[in-house]
C-alpha positions in Angstrom: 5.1 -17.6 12.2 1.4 -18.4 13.0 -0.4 -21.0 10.8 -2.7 -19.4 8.7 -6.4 -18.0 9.5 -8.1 -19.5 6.9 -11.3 -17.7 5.1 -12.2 -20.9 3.8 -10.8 -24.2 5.4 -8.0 -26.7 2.9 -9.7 -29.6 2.1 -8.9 -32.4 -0.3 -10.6 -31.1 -2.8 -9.6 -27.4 -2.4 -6.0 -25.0 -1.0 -8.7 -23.5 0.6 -8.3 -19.4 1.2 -6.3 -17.2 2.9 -4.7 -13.3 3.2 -1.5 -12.6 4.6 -2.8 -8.7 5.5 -5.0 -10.2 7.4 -2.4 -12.4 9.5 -0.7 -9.0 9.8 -3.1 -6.4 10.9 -6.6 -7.6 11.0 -6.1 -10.6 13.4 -4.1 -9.1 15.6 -5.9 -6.1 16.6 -8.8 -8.2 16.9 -6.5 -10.3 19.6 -6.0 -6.8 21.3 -3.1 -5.5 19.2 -4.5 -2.2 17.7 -1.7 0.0 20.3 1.1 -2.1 19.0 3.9 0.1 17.1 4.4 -1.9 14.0 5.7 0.5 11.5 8.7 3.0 11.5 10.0 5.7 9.5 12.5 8.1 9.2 11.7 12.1 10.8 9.5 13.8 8.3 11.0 16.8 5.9 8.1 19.0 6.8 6.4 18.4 10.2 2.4 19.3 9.9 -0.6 19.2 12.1 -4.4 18.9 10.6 -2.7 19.1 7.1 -0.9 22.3 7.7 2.6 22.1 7.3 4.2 24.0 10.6 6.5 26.4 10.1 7.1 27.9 14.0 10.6 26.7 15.0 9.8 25.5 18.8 6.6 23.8 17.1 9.3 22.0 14.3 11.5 21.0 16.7 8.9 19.2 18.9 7.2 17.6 16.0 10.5 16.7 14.3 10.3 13.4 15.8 10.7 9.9 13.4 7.3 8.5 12.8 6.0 5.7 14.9 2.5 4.0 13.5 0.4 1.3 15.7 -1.1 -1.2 14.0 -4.6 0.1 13.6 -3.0 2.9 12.1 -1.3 0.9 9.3 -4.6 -0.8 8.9 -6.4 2.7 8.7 -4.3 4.1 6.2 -3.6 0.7 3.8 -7.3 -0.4 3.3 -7.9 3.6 2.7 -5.2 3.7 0.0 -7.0 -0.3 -1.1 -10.2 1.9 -1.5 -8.3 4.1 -3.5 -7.8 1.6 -5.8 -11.0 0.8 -6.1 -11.7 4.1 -6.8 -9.3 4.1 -9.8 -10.8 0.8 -11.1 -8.5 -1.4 -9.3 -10.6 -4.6 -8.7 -8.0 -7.0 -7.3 -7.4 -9.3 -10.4 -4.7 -11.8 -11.2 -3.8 -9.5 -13.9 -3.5 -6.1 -12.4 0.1 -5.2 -10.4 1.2 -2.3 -8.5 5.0 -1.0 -9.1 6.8 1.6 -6.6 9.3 4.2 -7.5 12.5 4.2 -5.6 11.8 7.6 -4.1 8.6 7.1 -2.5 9.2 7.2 1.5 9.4 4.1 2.8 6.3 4.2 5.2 4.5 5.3 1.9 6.3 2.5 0.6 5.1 -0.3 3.1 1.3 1.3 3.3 1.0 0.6 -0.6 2.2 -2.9 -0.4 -0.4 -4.0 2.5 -3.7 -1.7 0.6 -2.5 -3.6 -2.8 -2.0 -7.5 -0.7 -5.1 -6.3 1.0 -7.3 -6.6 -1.8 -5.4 -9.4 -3.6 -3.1 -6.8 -6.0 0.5 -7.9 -7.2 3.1 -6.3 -6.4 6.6 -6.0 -8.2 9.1 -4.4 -6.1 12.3 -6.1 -7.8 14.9 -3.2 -8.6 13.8 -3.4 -12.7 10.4 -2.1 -12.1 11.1 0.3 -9.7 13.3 2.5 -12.2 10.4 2.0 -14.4 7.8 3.7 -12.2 10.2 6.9 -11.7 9.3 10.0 -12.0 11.6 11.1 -14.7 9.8 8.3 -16.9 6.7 9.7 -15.7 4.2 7.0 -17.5 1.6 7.6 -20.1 -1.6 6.3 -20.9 0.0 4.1 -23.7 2.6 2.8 -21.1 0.3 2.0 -17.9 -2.6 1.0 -19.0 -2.0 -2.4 -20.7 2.1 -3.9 -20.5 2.3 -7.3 -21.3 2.3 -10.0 -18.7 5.6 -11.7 -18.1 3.7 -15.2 -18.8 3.4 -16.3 -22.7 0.0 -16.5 -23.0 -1.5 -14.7 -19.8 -4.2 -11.8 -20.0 -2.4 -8.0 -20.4 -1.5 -6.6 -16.9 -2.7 -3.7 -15.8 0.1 -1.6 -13.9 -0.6 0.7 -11.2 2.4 3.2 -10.9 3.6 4.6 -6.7 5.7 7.4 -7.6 6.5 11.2 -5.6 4.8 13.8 -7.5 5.3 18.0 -6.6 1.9 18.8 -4.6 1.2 21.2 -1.8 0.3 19.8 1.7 -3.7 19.4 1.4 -5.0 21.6 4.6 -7.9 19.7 6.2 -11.3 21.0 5.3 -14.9 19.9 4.6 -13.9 17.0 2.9 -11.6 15.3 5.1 -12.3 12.0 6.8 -9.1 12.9 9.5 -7.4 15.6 10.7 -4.0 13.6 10.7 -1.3 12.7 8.4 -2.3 10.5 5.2 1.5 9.3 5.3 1.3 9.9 1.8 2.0 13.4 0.9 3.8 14.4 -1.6 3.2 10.6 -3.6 1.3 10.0 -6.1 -0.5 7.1 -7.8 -1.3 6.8 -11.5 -3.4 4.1 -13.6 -4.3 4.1 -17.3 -2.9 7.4 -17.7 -4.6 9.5 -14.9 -2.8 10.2 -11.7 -4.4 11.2 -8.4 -2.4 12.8 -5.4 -3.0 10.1 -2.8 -3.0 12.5 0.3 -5.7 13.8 -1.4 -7.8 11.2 -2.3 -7.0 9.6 1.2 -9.1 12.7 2.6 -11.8 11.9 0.7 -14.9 11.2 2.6 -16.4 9.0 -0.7 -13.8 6.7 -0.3 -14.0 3.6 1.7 -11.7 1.4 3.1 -11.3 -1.8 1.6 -12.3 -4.7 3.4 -9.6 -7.9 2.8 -10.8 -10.4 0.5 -10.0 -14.5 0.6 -7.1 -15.2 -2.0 -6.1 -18.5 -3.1 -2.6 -19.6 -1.3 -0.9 -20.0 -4.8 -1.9 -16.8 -5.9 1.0 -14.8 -6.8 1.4 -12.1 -4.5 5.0 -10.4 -4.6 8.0 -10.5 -7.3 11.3 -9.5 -6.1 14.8 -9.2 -7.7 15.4 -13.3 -6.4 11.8 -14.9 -6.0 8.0 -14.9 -6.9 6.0 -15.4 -4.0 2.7 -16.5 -3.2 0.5 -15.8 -0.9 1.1 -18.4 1.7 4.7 -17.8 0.8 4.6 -14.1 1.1 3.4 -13.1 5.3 6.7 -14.2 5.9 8.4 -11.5 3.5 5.7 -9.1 4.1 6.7 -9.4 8.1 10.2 -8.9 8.1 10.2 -6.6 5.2 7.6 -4.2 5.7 6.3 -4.8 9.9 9.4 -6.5 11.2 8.4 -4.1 14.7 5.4 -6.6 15.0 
């Protein structure tokens, strides 16, 4: 792996700052990389174009095709889904975390992981909180909005919950910033109680993309089942986990 980009140069006084998104998808296309395929996923259950889910057989067959993302794509779609956060009231604090349900797709799944890193969110995607953020535990107001941290003495962490949720395709319309595929339909993300259907709010011309901020290398990034890890520690997980096509 690549040293690091810095935002704001180590010195002896200071780690200096860094983001591992960045190292991931903003660098690289700026190197030429935006037509790289970096992301994979399996063929989608319901093959759509413009938001309306196709239903002609000799159309479904031709579309029924696993999906293949470029890297300005993944950029596209995470630092939408980081403006989505925003939206919600997601600010990027050392306090607030984002959890995944097991059932979200897996593209879904790698898009919410860089939009969080992107704008400095934690992520927890050991196999505990994961069966926390399922659907059939479908969280309240009194369960997501403050859970304690898992550091005696830290501020109360906000938890943002990933999960499926049963929506209808949104067709494309006035309001729509693309005529492609959110990669998010069907999912839905829920904080302090409210939940938004992502493909939705991901069509939603009043929401920007997020631009990725400078994090502190020791700033705690990503918790799995084995390991905590920072966010100098974390490109290398985020890489082979998420883009290991890059």
């Amino acid at each position: 792996m690549t040293d690091f980009h810095y935002f704001e140069s180590p010195t002896d006084t200071s780690a200096g700052t860094l983001n591992p998104v960045f190292e991931l998808l903003d660098f690289p296309i700026a190197m030429g990389g935006a037509d790289d395929i970096v992301l994979t996923g399996p063929v989608p259950d319901q093959p759509m174009v413009d938001g309306r889910v196709v239903t002609d057989p000799r159309l479904v067959k031709a579309l029924s095709k696993p999906v293949e993302l470029d890297r300005a794509e993944v950029l596209d779609r995470s630092a939408k889904l980081a403006g989505v956060l925003r939206a919600m009231g997601i600010s990027g604090t050392a306090n607030e975390r984002i959890i995944i349900a097991e059932d979200v797709p897996p593209v879904s799944r790698a898009l919410s992981i860089l939009g969080a890193v992107r704008i400095g969110v934690g992520v927890d995607v050991s196999s505990t909180a994961a069966n926390t953020a399922a659907p059939a535990s479908a969280p309240s107001a009194e369960s997501s909005s403050a859970q304690p941290s898992a550091r005696p003495g830290a501020a109360e962490t906000t938890t943002v919950f990933v999960h499926t949720i049963d929506a209808p395709p949104i067709e494309s319309g006035r309001a729509s910033v693309k005529a492609i595929r959110s990669q998010f339909e069907g999912v839905g993300i829920t904080v302090t109680g409210e939940t938004a259907n992502i493909d939705q709010a991901m069509r939603d011309s009043r929401v920007e993309p997020a631009a990725v901020v400078a994090l502190s290398p020791d700033r705690e990034l990503i918790v799995t089942d084995e390991t905590s890890l920072d966010a100098r520690s974390s490109l290398d997980w985020l890489s082979q986990e998420l883009l290991p096509e890059a």
